[in-house]
C-alpha positions in Angstrom: 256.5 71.9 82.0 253.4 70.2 80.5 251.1 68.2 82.4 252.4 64.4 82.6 249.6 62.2 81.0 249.3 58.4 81.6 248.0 55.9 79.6 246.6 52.2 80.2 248.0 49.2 78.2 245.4 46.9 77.7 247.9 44.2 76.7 249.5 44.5 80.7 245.6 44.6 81.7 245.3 41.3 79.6 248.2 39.5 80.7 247.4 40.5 84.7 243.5 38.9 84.3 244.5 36.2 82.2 247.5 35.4 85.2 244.7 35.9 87.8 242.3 34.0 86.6 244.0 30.4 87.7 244.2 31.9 91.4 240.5 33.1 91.6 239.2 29.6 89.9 241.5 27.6 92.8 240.4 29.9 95.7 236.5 29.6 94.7 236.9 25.6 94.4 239.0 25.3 98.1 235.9 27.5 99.4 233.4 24.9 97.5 235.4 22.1 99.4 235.0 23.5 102.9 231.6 24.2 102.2 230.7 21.0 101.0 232.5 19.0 104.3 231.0 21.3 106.3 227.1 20.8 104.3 228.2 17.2 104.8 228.8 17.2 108.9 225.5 19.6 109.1 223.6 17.2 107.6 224.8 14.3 109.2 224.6 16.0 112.7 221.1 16.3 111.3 220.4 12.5 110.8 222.1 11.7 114.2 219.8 14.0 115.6 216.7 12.4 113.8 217.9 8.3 115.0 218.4 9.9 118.4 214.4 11.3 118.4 213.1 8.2 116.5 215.1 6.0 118.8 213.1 8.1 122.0 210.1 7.5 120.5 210.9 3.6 119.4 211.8 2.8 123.3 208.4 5.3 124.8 206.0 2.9 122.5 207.3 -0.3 124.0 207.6 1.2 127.1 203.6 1.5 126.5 203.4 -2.1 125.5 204.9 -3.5 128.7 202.9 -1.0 130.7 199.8 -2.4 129.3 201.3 -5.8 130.2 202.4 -4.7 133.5 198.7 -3.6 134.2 196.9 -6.8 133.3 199.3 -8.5 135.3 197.9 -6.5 138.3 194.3 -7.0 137.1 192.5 -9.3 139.8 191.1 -11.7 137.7 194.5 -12.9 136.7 195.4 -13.2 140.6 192.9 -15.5 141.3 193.6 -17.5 138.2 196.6 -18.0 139.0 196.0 -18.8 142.6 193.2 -21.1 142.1 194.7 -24.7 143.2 195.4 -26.1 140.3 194.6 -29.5 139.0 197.3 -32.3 138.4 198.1 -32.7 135.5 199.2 -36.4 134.1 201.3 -37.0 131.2 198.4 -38.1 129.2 196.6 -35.2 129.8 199.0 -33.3 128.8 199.9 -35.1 125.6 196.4 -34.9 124.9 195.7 -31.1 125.5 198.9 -30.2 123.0 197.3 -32.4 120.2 194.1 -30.6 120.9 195.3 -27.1 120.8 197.6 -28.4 117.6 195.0 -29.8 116.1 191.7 -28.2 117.2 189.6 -30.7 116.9 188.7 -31.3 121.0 186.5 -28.4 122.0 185.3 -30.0 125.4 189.9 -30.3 126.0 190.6 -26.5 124.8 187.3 -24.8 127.1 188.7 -24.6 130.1 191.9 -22.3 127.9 189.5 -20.6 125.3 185.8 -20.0 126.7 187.0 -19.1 130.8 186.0 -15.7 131.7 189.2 -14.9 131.7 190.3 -15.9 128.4 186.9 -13.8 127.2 188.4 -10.8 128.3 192.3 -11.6 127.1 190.0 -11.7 123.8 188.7 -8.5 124.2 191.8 -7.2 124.8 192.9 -8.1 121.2 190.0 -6.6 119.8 190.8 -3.3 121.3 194.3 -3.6 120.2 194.6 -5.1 116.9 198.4 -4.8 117.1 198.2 -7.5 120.0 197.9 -10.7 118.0 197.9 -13.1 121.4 197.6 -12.6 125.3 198.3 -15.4 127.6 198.9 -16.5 131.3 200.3 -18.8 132.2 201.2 -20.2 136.0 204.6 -20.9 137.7 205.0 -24.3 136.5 204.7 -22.7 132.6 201.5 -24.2 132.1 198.8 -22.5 130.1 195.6 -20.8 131.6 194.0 -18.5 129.5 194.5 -17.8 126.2 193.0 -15.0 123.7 193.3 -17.4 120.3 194.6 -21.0 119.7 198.0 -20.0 118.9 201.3 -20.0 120.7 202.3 -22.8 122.9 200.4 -24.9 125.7 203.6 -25.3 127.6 206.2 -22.3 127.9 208.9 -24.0 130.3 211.7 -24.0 127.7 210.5 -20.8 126.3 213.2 -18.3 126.6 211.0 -15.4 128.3 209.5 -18.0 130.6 213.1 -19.1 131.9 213.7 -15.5 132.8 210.9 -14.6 134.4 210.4 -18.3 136.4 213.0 -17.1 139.3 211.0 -16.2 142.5 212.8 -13.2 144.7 214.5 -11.9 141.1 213.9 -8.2 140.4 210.5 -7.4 138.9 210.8 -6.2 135.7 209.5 -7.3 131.9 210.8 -9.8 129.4 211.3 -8.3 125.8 212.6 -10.6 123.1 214.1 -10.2 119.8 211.8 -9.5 116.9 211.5 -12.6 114.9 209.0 -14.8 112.2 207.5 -17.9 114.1 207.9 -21.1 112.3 205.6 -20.9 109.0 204.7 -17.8 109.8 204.8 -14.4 107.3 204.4 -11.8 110.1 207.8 -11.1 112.5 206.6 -10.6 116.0 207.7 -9.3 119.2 207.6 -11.0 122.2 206.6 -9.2 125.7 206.4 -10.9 129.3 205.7 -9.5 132.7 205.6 -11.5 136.1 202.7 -11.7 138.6 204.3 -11.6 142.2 202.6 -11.4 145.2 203.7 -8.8 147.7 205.6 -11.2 149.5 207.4 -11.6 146.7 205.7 -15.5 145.2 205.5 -15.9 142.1 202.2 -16.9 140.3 203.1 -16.3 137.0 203.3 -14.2 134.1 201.4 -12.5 131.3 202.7 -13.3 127.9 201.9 -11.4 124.5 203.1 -11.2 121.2 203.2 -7.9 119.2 203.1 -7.6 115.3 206.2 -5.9 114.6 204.6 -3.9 111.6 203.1 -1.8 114.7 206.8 -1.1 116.0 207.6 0.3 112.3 204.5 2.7 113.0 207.2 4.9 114.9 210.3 4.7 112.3 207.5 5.5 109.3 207.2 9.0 109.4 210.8 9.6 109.4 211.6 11.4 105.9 214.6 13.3 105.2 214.2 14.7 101.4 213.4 12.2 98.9 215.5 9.2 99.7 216.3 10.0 103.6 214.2 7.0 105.8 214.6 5.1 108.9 215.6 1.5 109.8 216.0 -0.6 112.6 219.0 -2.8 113.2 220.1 -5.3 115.4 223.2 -3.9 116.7 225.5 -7.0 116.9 225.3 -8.4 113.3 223.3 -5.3 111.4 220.2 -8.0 110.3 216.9 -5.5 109.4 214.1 -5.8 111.7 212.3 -2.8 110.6 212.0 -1.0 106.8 210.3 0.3 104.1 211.5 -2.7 102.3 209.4 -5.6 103.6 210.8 -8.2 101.8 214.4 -7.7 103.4 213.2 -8.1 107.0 214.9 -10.9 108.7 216.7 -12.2 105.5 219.4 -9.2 105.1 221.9 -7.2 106.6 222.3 -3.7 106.4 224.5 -2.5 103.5 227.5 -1.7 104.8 226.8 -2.1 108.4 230.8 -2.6 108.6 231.1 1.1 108.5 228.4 2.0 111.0 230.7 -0.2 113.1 233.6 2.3 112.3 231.6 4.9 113.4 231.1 3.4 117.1 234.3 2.5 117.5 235.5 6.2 116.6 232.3 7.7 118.7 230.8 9.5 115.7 227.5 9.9 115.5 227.0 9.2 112.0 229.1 7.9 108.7 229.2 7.6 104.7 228.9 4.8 104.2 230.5 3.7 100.9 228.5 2.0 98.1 228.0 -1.7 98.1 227.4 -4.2 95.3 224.9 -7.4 96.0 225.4 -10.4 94.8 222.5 -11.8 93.2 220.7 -15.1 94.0 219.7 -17.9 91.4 218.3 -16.0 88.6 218.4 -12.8 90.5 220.1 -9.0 89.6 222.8 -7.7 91.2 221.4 -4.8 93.4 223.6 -2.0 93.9 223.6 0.7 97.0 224.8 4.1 96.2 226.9 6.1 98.8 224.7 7.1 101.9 225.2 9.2 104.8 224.7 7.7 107.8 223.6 8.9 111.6 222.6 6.1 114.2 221.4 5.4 117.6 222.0 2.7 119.8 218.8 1.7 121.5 219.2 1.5 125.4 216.8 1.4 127.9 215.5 -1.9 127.1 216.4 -4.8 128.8 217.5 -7.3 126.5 217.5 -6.8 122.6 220.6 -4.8 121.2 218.8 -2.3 118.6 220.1 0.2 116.3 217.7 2.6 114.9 219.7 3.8 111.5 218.7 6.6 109.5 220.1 7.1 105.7 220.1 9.7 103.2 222.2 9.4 99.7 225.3 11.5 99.7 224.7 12.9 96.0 221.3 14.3 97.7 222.2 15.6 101.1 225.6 17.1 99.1 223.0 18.7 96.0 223.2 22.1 97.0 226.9 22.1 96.8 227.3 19.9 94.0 224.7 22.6 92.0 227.0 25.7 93.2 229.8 23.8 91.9 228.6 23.4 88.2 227.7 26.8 88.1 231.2 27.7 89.3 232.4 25.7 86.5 230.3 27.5 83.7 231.4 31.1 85.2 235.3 30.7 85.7 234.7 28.5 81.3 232.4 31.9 80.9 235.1 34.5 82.9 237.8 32.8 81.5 236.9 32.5 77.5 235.8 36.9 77.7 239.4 37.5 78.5 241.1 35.6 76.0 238.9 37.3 73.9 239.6 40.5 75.7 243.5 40.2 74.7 243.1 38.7 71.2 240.7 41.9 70.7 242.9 44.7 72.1 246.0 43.1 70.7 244.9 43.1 67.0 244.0 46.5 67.6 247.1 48.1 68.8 248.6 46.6 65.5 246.8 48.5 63.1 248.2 51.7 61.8 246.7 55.0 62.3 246.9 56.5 58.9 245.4 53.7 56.2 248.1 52.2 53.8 246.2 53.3 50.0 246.6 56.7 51.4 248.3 58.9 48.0 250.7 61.4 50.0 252.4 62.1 46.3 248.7 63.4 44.8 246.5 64.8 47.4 248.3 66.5 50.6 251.1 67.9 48.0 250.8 71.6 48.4 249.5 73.4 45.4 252.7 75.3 45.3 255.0 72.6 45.0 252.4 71.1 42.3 252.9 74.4 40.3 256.7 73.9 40.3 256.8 70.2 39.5 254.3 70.8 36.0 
C-alpha cells in the first residue's frame, strides 16, 4: 500500500483567516477598552494623590502664617501695648482719627498709630515678608494701636475676625477668613488673626494681618501633570476659584463643572471626568469652551473656618493618549492584516483555476508518435 499523502487547500486556509479575522479584531479592541478604563483610574488615582500632597502643603504654609502670627502675639512689646491704660476716646476723636487715616492728611492724629515703636517694627515685619501687605493690633475694645501702613480699618468691632476672637475664656486658637478682593482693590487677600491672652486667661487683644493671596498660589504653582495637568483651589460650597493660573477668573468664576466634583463626594471617589462645558459669553465676548478633564480633589481640613478644595485637572484626550495611540495603530494593523488576506484568497483562488497543460497546446501535430504519422501520410 503506498504511502497516504496530504495536501493543504489554501481556499479552506482562506476562508478559516478571513472567518478569524472579525474575532481577533473584537478581542484586541475589548483588551484596548480595559486598558484604557484601567489607564484612566491609574491616572486619576494619580491626580487624587497630587490634590491630597498639594492640599498638605497648602494647610503646612498657612499653618506657618498663623505661627508667625501666633509669635508676635507673644512678643512683649505688644503685651505692654496692649496693657498700657488706654486713653478715652470721645466720639469726636474718633470721627476725627477715621477721616485722618482715610484721608491722610493729619500727621500729628495718625503718630501715635504709624511712628510708635511698635508700629516701627510691625513695619519691619513687612519688609522682611513682602507677602504680608499689613500687621496690626488692636485692643479688646477693637480699637487700633499699631499699624505697619495706613491701610485697613481704625475700628475692627464689626469686623468678622474681631467678633470671633473678642470672647474672653473661648479657646485660644487663630481666625482665618475667606480669601477675598477689598473694596477697590486688584489684589484678593487673606485675612489672619490671633488673640493675645494673659495666662489668666484676659484678653488684650489680637494681632491682625492680611496675606496677598498670590503667595498662597506659590504652593499650587508647581503642580504640573503633562502639558495641561495644573492645580486650583476651590471654595468647596459653591466651586468660586480662589487660586489659578488664570488670574483674571479669580473671584468672578466657578469652576467648570464643579456639579460633577460634587458627584464625586457624594459617591466617595476621589476623583471624576468631568464632562465638557460650554460658556456663555458676556457683551461682546466668545463663547469659551472646556474640553473633557479628569478630575482628582481634596477637601481642605485642618483649618478652622474656610471650606477649601484644592482641585487638580488634566484633559481626558491627554491622560487617555497612550491608549488612544495604541488604538489607531490597532486600527491600521487589523485594515493592514485584514486587506493581505483578501488578497491571500483572491490570489490562491485564481490559481487553482488555471489548467496545468496550456490551451494552444497542438496534441494532433507534435506528441503524435512518428509511427502513427507514417500511417496517416
Amino acid at each position: 500500500m503506498g504511502k497516504r499523502h496530504y495536501y493543504l487547500d489554501t481556499r479552506v486556509l482562506a476562508v478559516f483567516f478571513f472567518v478569524s479575522m472579525p474575532f481577533v479584531a473584537f478581542g484586541s479592541f475589548v483588551v484596548v477598552r480595559v486598558a484604557r478604563g484601567l489607564l484612566q483610574d491609574t491616572v486619576g488615582g494619580n491626580l487624587e494623590q497630587r490634590a491630597l500632597q498639594t492640599k498638605l502643603l497648602l494647610e503646612r504654609y498657612v499653618g506657618d502664617q498663623v505661627v508667625h502670627l501666633r509669635l508676635l502675639a507673644l512678643d512683649e512689646s505688644v503685651r505692654q501695648a496692649l496693657q498700657a491704660p488706654a486713653r478715652p476716646a470721645s466720639p469726636e476723636d474718633l470721627k476725627r482719627i477715621e477721616q485722618a487715616w482715610a484721608a491722610g492728611t493729619d500727621a500729628k492724629s495718625l503718630e501715635p498709630l504709624l511712628g510708635s515703636s511698635l508700629a516701627l517694627r510691625l513695619r519691619e515685619l513687612t519688609q522682611v515678608r513682602p507677602a504680608v501687605k499689613l500687621i496690626q493690633v488692636v485692643d479688646n475694645q477693637g480699637r487700633l494701636l499699631a499699624s505697619s501702613s495706613r491701610a485697613g480699618r481704625v475700628l475692627h468691632t464689626d469686623m468678622p475676625w474681631f467678633r470671633s476672637l473678642s470672647t474672653e475664656g473661648t479657646e485660644m486658637g487663630p481666625y482665618i477668613g475667606d480669601i477675598r478682593r477689598p473694596a477697590g482693590g486688584r489684589v484678593a487677600v487673606l485675612d489672619l488673626g490671633y488673640p493675645v491672652d494673659l495666662a489668666d486667661g484676659r484678653r488684650l487683644g489680637a494681632v491682625y494681618a492680611v496675606i496677598d493671596a498670590l503667595d498662597l498660589y506659590t504652593v499650587l504653582a508647581p503642580v504640573r501633570v503633562g502639558r495641561t495637568g495644573h492645580a486650583l483651589l476651590l471654595r468647596a460650597k459653591d466651586g468660586l476659584i480662589l487660586a489659578s493660573d488664570e488670574s483674571h477668573k479669580i473671584l468672578l468664576d466657578p469652576f467648570p463643572g464643579f456639579a460633577a466634583i460634587e458627584a464625586a463626594m457624594r459617591e466617595r471617589r476621589g476623583f471624576w471626568i468631568v464632562p465638557q462645558t460650554r460658556k456663555k459669553p458676556g457683551e461682546g465676548g466668545t463663547e469659551t469652551v472646556e474640553p473633557t478633564r479628569l478630575v482628582g480633589y481634596s477637601l481642605v481640613e485642618q483649618m478652622p473656618g474656610p471650606q477649601w478644595l484644592v482641585v487638580v485637572e488634566q484633559d481626558l484626550a491627554e491622560a487617555m493618549a497612550p491608549v488612544e495611540g495604541i488604538t489607531r495603530y490597532l486600527w491600521m494593523h487589523f485594515i493592514g492584516a485584514f486587506g493581505t488576506v483578501i488578497l491571500l484568497a483572491l490570489y490562491f483562488s485564481f490559481k487553482l483555476e488555471t489548467p496545468v497543460i496550456e490551451e494552444e497546446l497542438h496534441l494532433h501535430e507534435e506528441h503524435v508518435p512518428s509511427g502513427i504519422k507514417a500511417t496517416e501520410s
